[in-house]
Every structure is written in structure tokens, then in C-alpha cells.
One Martini backbone bead per residue (centre of mass of N, CA, C, O) as a GRO file, in nm:
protein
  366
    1UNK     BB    1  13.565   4.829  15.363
    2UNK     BB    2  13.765   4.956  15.134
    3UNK     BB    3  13.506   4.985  14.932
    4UNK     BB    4  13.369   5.179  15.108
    5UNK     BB    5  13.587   5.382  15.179
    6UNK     BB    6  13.625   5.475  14.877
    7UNK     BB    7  13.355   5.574  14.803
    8UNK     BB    8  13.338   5.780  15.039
    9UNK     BB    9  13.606   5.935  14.900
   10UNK     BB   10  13.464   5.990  14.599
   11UNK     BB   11  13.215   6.146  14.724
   12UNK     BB   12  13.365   6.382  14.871
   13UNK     BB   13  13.543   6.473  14.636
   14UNK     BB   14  13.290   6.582  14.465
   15UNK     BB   15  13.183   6.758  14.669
   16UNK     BB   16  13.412   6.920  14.686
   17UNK     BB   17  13.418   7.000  14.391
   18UNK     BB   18  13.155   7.138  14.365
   19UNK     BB   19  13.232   7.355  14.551
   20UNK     BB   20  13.427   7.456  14.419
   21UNK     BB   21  13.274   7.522  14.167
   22UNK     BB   22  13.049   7.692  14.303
   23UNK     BB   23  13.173   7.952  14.415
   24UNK     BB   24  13.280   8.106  14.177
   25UNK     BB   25  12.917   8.170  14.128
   26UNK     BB   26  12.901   8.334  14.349
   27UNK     BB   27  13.131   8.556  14.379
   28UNK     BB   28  13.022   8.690  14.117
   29UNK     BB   29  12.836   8.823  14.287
   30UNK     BB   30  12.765   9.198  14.341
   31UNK     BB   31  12.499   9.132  14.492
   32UNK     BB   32  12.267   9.244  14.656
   33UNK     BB   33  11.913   9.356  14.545
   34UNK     BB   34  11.644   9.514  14.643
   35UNK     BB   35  11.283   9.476  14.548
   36UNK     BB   36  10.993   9.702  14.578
   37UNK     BB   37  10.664   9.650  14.558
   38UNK     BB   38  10.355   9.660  14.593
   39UNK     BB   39  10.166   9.486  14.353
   40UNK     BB   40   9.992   9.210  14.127
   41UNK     BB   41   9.719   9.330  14.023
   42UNK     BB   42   9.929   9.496  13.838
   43UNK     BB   43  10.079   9.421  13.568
   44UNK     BB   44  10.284   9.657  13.576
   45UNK     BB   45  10.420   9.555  13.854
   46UNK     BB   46  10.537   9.275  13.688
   47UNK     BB   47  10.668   9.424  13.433
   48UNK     BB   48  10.892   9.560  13.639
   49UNK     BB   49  10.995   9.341  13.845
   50UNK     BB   50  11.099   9.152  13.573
   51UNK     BB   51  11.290   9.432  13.452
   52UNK     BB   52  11.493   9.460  13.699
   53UNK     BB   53  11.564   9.151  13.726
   54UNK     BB   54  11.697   9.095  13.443
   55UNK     BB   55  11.918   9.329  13.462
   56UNK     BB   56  12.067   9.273  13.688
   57UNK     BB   57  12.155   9.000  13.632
   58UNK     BB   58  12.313   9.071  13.383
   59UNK     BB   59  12.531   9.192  13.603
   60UNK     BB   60  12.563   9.015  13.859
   61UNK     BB   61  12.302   9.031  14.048
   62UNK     BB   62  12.113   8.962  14.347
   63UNK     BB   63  11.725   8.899  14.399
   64UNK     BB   64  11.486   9.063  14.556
   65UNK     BB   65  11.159   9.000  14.491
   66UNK     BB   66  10.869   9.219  14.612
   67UNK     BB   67  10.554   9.174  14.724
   68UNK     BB   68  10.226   9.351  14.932
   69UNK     BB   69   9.935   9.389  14.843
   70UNK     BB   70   9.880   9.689  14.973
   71UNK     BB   71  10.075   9.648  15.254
   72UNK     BB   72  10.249   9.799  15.437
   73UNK     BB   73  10.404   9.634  15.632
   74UNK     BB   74  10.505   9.435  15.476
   75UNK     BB   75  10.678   9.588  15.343
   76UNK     BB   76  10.861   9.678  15.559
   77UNK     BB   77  10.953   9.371  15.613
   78UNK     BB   78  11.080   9.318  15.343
   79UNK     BB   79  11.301   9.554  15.383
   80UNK     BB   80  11.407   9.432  15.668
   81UNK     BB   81  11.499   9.160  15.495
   82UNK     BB   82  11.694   9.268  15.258
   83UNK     BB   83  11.884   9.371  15.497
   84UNK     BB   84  11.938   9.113  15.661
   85UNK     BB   85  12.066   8.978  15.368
   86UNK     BB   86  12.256   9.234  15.271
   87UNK     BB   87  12.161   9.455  15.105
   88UNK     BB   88  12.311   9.715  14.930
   89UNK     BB   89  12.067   9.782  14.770
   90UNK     BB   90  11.748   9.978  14.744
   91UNK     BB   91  11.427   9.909  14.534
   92UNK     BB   92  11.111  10.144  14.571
   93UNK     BB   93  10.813  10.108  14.555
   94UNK     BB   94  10.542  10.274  14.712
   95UNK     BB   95  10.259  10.277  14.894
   96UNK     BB   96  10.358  10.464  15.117
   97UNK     BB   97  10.577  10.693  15.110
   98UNK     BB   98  10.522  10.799  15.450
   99UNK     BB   99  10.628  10.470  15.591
  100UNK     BB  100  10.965  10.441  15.561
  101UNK     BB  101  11.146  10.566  15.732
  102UNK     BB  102  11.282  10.362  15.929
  103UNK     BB  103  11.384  10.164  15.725
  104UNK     BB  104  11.590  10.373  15.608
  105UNK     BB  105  11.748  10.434  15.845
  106UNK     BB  106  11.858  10.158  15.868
  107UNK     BB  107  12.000  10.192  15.591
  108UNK     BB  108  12.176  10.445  15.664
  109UNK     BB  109  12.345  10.283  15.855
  110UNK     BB  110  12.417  10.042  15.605
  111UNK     BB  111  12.514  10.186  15.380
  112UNK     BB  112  12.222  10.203  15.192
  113UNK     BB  113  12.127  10.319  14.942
  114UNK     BB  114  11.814  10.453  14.750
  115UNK     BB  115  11.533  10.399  14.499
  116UNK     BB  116  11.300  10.559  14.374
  117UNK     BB  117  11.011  10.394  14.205
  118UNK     BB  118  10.802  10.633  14.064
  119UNK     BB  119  10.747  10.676  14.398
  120UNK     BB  120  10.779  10.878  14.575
  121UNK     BB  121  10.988  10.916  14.893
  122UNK     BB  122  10.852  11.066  15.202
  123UNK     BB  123  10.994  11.234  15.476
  124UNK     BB  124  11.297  11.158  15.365
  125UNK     BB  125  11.648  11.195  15.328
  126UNK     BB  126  11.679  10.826  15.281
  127UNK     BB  127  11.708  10.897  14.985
  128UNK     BB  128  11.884  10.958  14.683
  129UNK     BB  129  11.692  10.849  14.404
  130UNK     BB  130  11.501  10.878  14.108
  131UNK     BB  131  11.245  10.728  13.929
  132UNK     BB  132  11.061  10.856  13.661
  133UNK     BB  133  10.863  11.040  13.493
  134UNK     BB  134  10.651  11.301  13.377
  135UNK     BB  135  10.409  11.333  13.528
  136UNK     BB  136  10.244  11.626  13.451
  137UNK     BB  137  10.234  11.552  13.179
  138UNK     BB  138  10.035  11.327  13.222
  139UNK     BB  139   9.807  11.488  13.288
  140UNK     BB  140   9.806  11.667  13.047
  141UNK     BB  141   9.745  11.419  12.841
  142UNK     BB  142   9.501  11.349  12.946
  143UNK     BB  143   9.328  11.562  12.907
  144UNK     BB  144   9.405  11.625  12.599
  145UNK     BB  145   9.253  11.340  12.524
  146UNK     BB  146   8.984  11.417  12.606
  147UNK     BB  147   8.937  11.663  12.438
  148UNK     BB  148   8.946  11.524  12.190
  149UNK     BB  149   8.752  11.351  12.179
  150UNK     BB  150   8.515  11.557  12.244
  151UNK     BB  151   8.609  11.837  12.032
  152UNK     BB  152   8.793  12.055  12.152
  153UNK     BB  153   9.060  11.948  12.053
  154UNK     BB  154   9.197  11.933  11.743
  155UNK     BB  155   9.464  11.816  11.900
  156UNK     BB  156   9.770  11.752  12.116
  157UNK     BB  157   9.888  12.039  12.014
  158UNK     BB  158   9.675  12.165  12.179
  159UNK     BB  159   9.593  12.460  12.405
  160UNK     BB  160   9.283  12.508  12.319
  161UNK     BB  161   8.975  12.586  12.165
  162UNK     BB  162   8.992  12.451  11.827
  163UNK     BB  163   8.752  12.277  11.790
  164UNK     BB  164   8.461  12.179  11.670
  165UNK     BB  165   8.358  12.186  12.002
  166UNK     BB  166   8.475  12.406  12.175
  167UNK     BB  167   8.219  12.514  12.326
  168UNK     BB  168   7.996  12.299  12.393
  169UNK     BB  169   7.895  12.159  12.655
  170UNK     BB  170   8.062  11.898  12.878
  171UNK     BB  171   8.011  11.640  13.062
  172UNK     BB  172   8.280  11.627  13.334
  173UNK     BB  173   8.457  11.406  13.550
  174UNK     BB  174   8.631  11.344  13.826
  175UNK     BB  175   8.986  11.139  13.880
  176UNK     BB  176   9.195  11.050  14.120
  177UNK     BB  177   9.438  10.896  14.314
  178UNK     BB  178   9.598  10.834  14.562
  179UNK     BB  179   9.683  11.051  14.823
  180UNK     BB  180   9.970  10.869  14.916
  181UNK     BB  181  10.050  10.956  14.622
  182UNK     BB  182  10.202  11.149  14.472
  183UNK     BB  183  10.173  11.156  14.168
  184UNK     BB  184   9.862  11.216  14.179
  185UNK     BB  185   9.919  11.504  14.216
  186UNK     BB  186  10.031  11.557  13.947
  187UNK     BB  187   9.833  11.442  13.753
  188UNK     BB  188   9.622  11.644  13.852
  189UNK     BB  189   9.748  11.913  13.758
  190UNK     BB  190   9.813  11.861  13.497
  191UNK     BB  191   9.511  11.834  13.390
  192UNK     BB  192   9.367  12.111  13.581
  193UNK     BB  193   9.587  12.295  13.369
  194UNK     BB  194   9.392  12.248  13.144
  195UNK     BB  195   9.072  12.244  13.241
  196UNK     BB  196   8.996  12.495  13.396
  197UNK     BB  197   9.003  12.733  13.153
  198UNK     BB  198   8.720  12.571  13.098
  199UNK     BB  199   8.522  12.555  13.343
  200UNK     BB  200   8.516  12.874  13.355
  201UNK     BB  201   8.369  12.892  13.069
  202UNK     BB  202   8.193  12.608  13.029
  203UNK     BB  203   8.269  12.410  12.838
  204UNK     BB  204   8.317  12.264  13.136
  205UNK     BB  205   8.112  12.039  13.329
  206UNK     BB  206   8.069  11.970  13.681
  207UNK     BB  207   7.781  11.807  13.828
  208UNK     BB  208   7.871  11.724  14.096
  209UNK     BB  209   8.151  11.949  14.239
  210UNK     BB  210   8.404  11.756  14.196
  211UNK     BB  211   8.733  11.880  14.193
  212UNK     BB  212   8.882  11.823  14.460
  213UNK     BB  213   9.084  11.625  14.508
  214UNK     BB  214   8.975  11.513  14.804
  215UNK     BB  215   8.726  11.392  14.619
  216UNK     BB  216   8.884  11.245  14.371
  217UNK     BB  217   9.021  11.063  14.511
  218UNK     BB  218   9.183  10.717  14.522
  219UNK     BB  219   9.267  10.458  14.692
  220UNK     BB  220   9.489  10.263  14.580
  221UNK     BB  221   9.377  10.216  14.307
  222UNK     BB  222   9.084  10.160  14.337
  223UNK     BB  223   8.838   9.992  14.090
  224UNK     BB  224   8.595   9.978  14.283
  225UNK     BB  225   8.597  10.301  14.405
  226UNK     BB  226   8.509  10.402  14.181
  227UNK     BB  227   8.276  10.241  14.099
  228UNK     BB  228   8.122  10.370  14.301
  229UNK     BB  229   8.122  10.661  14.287
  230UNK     BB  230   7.992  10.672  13.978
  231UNK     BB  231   7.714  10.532  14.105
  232UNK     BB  232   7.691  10.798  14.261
  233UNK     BB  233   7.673  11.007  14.054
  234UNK     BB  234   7.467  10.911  13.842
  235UNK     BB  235   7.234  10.949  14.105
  236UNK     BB  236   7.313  11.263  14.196
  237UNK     BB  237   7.334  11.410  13.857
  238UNK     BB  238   7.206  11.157  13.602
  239UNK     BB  239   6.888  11.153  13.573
  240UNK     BB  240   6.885  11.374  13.305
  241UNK     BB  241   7.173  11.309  13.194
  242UNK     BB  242   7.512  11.339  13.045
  243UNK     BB  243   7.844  11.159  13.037
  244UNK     BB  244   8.119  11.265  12.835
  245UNK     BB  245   8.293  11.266  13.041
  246UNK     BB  246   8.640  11.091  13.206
  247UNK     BB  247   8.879  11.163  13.404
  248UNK     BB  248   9.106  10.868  13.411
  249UNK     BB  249   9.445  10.791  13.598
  250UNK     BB  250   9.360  10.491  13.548
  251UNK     BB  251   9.305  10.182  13.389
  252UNK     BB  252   9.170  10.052  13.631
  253UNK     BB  253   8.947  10.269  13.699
  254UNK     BB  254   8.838  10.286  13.456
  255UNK     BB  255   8.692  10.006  13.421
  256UNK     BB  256   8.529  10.063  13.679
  257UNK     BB  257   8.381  10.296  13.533
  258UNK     BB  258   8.260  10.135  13.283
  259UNK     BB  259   8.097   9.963  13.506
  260UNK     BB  260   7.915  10.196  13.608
  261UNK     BB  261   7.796  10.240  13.306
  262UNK     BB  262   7.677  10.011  13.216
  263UNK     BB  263   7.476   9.992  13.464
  264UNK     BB  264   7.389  10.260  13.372
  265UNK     BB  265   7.284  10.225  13.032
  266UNK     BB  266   7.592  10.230  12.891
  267UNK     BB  267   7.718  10.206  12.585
  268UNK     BB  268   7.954  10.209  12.379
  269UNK     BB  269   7.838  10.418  12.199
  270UNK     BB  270   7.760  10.590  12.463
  271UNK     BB  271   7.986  10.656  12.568
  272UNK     BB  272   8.246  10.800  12.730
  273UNK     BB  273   8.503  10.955  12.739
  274UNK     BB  274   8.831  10.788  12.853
  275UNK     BB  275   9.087  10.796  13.059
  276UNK     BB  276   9.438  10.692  13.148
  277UNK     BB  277   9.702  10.435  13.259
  278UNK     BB  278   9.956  10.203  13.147
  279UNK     BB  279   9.884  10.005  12.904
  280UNK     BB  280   9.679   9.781  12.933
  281UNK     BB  281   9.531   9.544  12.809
  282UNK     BB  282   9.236   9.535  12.909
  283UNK     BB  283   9.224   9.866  12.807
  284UNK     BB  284   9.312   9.801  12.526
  285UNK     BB  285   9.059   9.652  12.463
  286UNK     BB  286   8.845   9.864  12.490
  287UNK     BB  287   8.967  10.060  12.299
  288UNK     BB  288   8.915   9.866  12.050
  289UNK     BB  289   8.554   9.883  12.143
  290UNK     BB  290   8.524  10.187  12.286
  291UNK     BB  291   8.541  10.204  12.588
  292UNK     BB  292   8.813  10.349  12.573
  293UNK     BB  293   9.013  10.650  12.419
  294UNK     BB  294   9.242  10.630  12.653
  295UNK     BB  295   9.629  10.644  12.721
  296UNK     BB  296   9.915  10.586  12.908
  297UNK     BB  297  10.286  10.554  12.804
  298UNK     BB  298  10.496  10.395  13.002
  299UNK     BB  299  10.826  10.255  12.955
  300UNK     BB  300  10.902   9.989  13.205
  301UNK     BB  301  11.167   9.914  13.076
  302UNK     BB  302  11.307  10.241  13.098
  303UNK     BB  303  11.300  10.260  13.386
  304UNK     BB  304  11.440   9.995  13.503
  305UNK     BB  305  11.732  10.088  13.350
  306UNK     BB  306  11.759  10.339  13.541
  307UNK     BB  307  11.744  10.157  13.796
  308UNK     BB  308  11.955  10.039  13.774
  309UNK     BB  309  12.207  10.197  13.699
  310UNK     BB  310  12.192  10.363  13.953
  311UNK     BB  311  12.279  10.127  14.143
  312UNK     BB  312  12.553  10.051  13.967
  313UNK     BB  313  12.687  10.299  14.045
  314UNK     BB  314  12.657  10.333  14.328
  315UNK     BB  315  12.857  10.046  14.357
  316UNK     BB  316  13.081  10.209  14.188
  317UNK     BB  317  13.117  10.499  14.321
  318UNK     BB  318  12.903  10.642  14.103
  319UNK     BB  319  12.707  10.887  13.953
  320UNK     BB  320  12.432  10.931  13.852
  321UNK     BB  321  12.197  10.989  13.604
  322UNK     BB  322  12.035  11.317  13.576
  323UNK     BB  323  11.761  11.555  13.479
  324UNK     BB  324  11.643  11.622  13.775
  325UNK     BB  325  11.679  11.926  14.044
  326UNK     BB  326  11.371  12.048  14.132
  327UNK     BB  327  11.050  11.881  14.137
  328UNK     BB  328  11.157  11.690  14.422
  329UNK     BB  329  10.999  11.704  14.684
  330UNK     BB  330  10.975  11.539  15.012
  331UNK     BB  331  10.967  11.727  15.278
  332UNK     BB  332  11.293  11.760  15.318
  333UNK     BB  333  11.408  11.736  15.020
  334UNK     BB  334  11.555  11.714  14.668
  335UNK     BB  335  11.541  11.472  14.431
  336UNK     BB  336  11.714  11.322  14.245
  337UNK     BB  337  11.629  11.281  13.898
  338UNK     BB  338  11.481  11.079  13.645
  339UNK     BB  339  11.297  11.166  13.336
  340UNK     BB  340  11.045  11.017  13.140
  341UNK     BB  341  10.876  11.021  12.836
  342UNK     BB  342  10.519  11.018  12.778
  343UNK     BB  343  10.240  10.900  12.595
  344UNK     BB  344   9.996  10.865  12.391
  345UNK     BB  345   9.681  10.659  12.342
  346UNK     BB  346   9.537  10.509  12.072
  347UNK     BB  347   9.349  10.373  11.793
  348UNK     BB  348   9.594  10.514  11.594
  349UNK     BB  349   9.873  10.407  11.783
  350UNK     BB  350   9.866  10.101  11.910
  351UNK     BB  351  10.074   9.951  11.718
  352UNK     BB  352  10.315  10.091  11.715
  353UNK     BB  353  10.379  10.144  12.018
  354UNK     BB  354  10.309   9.870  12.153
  355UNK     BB  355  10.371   9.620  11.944
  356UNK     BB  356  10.615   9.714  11.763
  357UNK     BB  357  10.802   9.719  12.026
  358UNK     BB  358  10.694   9.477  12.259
  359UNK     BB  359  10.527   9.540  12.495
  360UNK     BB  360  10.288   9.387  12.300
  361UNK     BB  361  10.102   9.131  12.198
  362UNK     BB  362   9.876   9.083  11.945
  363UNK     BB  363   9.772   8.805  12.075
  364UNK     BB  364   9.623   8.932  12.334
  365UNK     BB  365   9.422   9.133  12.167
  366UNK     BB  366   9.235   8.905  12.004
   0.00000   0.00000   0.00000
């Protein structure tokens, strides 16, 4: 018994000692922020919330990082979930920005911080901060890099029709993002403020007549629905004709479209030009092949630290580094916000860009 008993007292011991040492490891944590992703689909928001989650830790907080896979209340539940665990602050890709009004409401009662993240987060006051890139830009570049593919532009640099091909006409069809997402306004006004003074002068032609927004917006960015559309258009407008360029501003769309000019009779060869966005492997594995002529990179390793920033002022009761207070206005507020500046990416530039920085390994693309 006493041999017993001796046993039972150097275990609890242990125990104990154990707990101590556990404890300052635990205290350390200066505590939770919530990271809400949108989908897992798409590799980019995988390596954005890799890159937001080993920032904090690196600061010394714990996170609690989740994907909704592009389904709304999941997304709430999962924010009602990281208040009830206590977070301090969450930052928040939304899947639609105007859809978490009550949650934030919840989140601003229990004074904890939000941070928009890349998707404005509209219709409520209960934002605080946002990080994102200059959207705007982003669509000026998908245009014009359209544009040169086709040598309507002779460079990046060119502000009008300058290049080898300059007159046209060129059959160019026309893709925006979902309509949920506020971005998607920008990307697509950026880049109509470059195309329509074209369109006007018929240098370029949309033989579908699909022009506005609400016709060629893609709802949650699903490259599924992009490959419909086009597999439509081709059939009602390209029966006798050529398309030779497609505005399509994210690499998913692009992919869904390649894939339905394929299946009507579309090679690499006659490919059209075809723009993009996010430099995905593999798009970026096309642009190598032909089948796709650019890309737009936003380095989100450099978005992350971003809103890292913001999250570790904010909770050090110091005011975030921002660089725009006028631009993003969500239907309530103009959040302040820090705007990074976005890439054009084409086969000229994509091994300086993406793999000697690191975003890319070469051994991805095969």
C-alpha cells in the first residue's frame, strides 16, 4: 500500500508539474482571432489562409481558421462560433459581403475589431478595417492585357490603340465575377473603362451583346457556370464567326472557358486571347501551353501581412496603417482600407514574377 501510495503521489506530481509548465505556454497566446475563408476550391484562398495563420502565430496568437465552401450560413455559423470561443478580433473573406450584418452586429457588441478581408464587407457600420488590393487597377490590367494579346495595345503602357492590329475588328466576349462580391464591380468597371472607347468605335465587337454587369457576372466565381455561358454563346453568335478574345477575370472562369471553346473545335493554335486572375498553377500551366494569354497576380502572402497588421494594432489599441479613405464605401460607411498594388502576368514574365519570388515552385509546373 504505501508502495502504492508513493507511485500514485509522484504521478500526481508529474501531473502537476506538467500543468505547470503547460500553463505559461498557454498564457503566452495573445489570444484568439478568427479567420474566415470562403472555399477551399479555389487554391488561392487555401495559400491566403495558410499565410494570415502562420503570421499570427508568429505573433504569438491562436487561430482558429475556417473554409464555408461558398455557403452562407455555414460562413455565419462558423463566425458565431469564434465569438463563442472568445476571439478577440476576425478577419473575414466574405462570400457575400452583405449577408453577415447580424454577426458583426453580435461581434461589435462583444467589441471585437473586424477586418475585411480582399471582399468589401457591405451594408454594415461593423467593419472596422479592410485589406484588399486596388480592384480597379486589377480590371484596367485584365483589359489591357487583352488588348495586347490581340495588338490592339502595343504595350502595357499603352493608354489607347496603338499597336500592329490597332483598327480590328476583333470579336471579344465579356465575363464578370459574381455579383455578390463587391470586387467584382471594380474588376469589371476597370476594365470597361479601358474597352468601351473600343467597343464605341467597333474596333471591338461583342457579337453576343452582352455587355452589362448584370448579363455577364459568373455567381460565386464558379467556372462550371462561366463554361455554360460560353458553350451558349458559341452556339447563338459564333455559328460562322471567330472569337478572338475573352475578358474572363479570374483563372477559374478562364479554365471553365477554355474548356468550352475546346469542345467546340477551339485549339491551342486558334485559341483566343484570354484573361485571368490569381496566377493559379494551373492557369498559369496554360498560359504556358497557349491556352491562356495572362494573368493578374496579387502577391496574398503580402495581403496577409496586411491584415495581420491591422488585427495586431487593432488589439494593441493602435490605429492600423492605411492608404485609401475614400474609395470603398459599403452602402453604410467608407472603410478605411490599404490597397496593394496588383501584376499583369504573362509567358514573358511568369518565372521572374511567380517563381523566383517564391510564390510558384517551378517544379509545379511540370
Amino acid at each position: 500500500m504505501i508502495k502504492k501510495l508513493t507511485t500514485v503521489l509522484a504521478v500526481t506530481a508529474m501531473a502537476v508539474t506538467g500543468l505547470m509548465v503547460a500553463a505559461p505556454a498557454q498564457a503566452a497566446s495573445k489570444g484568439l482571432i478568427g479567420v474566415a475563408m470562403p472555399t477551399q476550391s479555389s487554391t488561392r484562398w487555401i495559400s491566403d489562409g495558410n499565410s494570415i495563420k502562420a503570421a499570427l502565430v508568429k505573433l504569438g496568437y491562436t487561430v482558429d481558421l475556417q473554409y464555408a465552401e461558398d455557403d452562407i450560413p455555414t460562413q455565419v455559423s462558423q463566425l458565431e462560433g469564434m465569438l463563442t470561443k472568445g476571439a478577440k478580433a476576425l478577419i473575414i473573406a466574405s462570400i457575400d459581403g452583405e449577408q453577415l450584418t447580424d454577426v458583426l452586429a453580435k461581434a461589435k457588441s462583444k467589441k471585437v475589431p473586424v477586418i475585411a478581408y480582399d471582399r468589401l464587407i457591405r451594408k454594415s457600420a461593423n467593419v472596422d478595417y479592410y485589406a484588399t488590393f486596388d480592384n480597379f487597377k486589377v480590371g484596367v490590367q485584365q483589359a489591357t492585357s487583352l488588348l495586347v494579346g490581340l495588338g490592339v495595345f502595343k504595350s502595357e503602357a499603352s493608354t489607347k490603340a496603338d499597336g500592329p492590329k490597332a483598327k480590328g475588328p476583333f470579336n471579344v466576349e465579356l465575363f464578370a465575377g459574381s455579383p455578390d462580391d463587391n470586387n467584382a464591380t471594380f474588376f469589371f468597371n476597370g476594365a470597361m473603362s479601358v474597352l468601351n472607347p473600343l467597343i464605341k468605335s467597333k474596333v471591338i465587337v461583342v457579337k453576343s451583346g452582352q455587355t452589362a454587369f448584370t448579363k455577364v457576372a459568373t455567381l460565386r466565381w464558379d467556372g462550371a457556370v462561366a463554361q455554360k455561358r460560353m458553350e451558349d454563346i458559341l452556339v447563338s453568335s459564333y455559328a460562322s464567326a471567330k472569337v478572338n478574345g475573352v475578358l474572363s477575370p479570374y483563372d477559374g472562369l478562364s479554365r471553365g472557358i477554355i474548356a468550352a471553346l475546346t469542345d467546340g473545335g477551339y485549339t491551342t493554335k486558334t485559341m483566343p486571347i484570354i484573361s485571368g486572375q490569381d496566377a493559379e498553377v494551373l492557369s498559369v500551366k496554360a498560359m504556358i501551353k497557349g491556352d491562356q494569354y495572362s494573368t493578374i497576380f496579387k502577391d496574398t502572402r503580402e495581403l496577409a501581412k496586411v491584415a495581420v497588421s491591422m488585427a495586431d494594432a487593432l488589439l494593441k489599441g493602435k490605429k492600423p496603417t492605411v492608404n485609401d479613405t475614400k474609395t470603398y464605401n459599403n452602402g453604410v460607411k467608407v472603410v478605411p482600407s490599404f490597397l496593394l498594388t496588383p501584376y499583369i502576368v504573362t509567358t514573358k514574365n511568369y518565372k521572374k514574377v511567380l517563381i523566383d519570388s517564391g510564390y510558384i515552385k517551378a517544379a509545379d509546373l511540370g
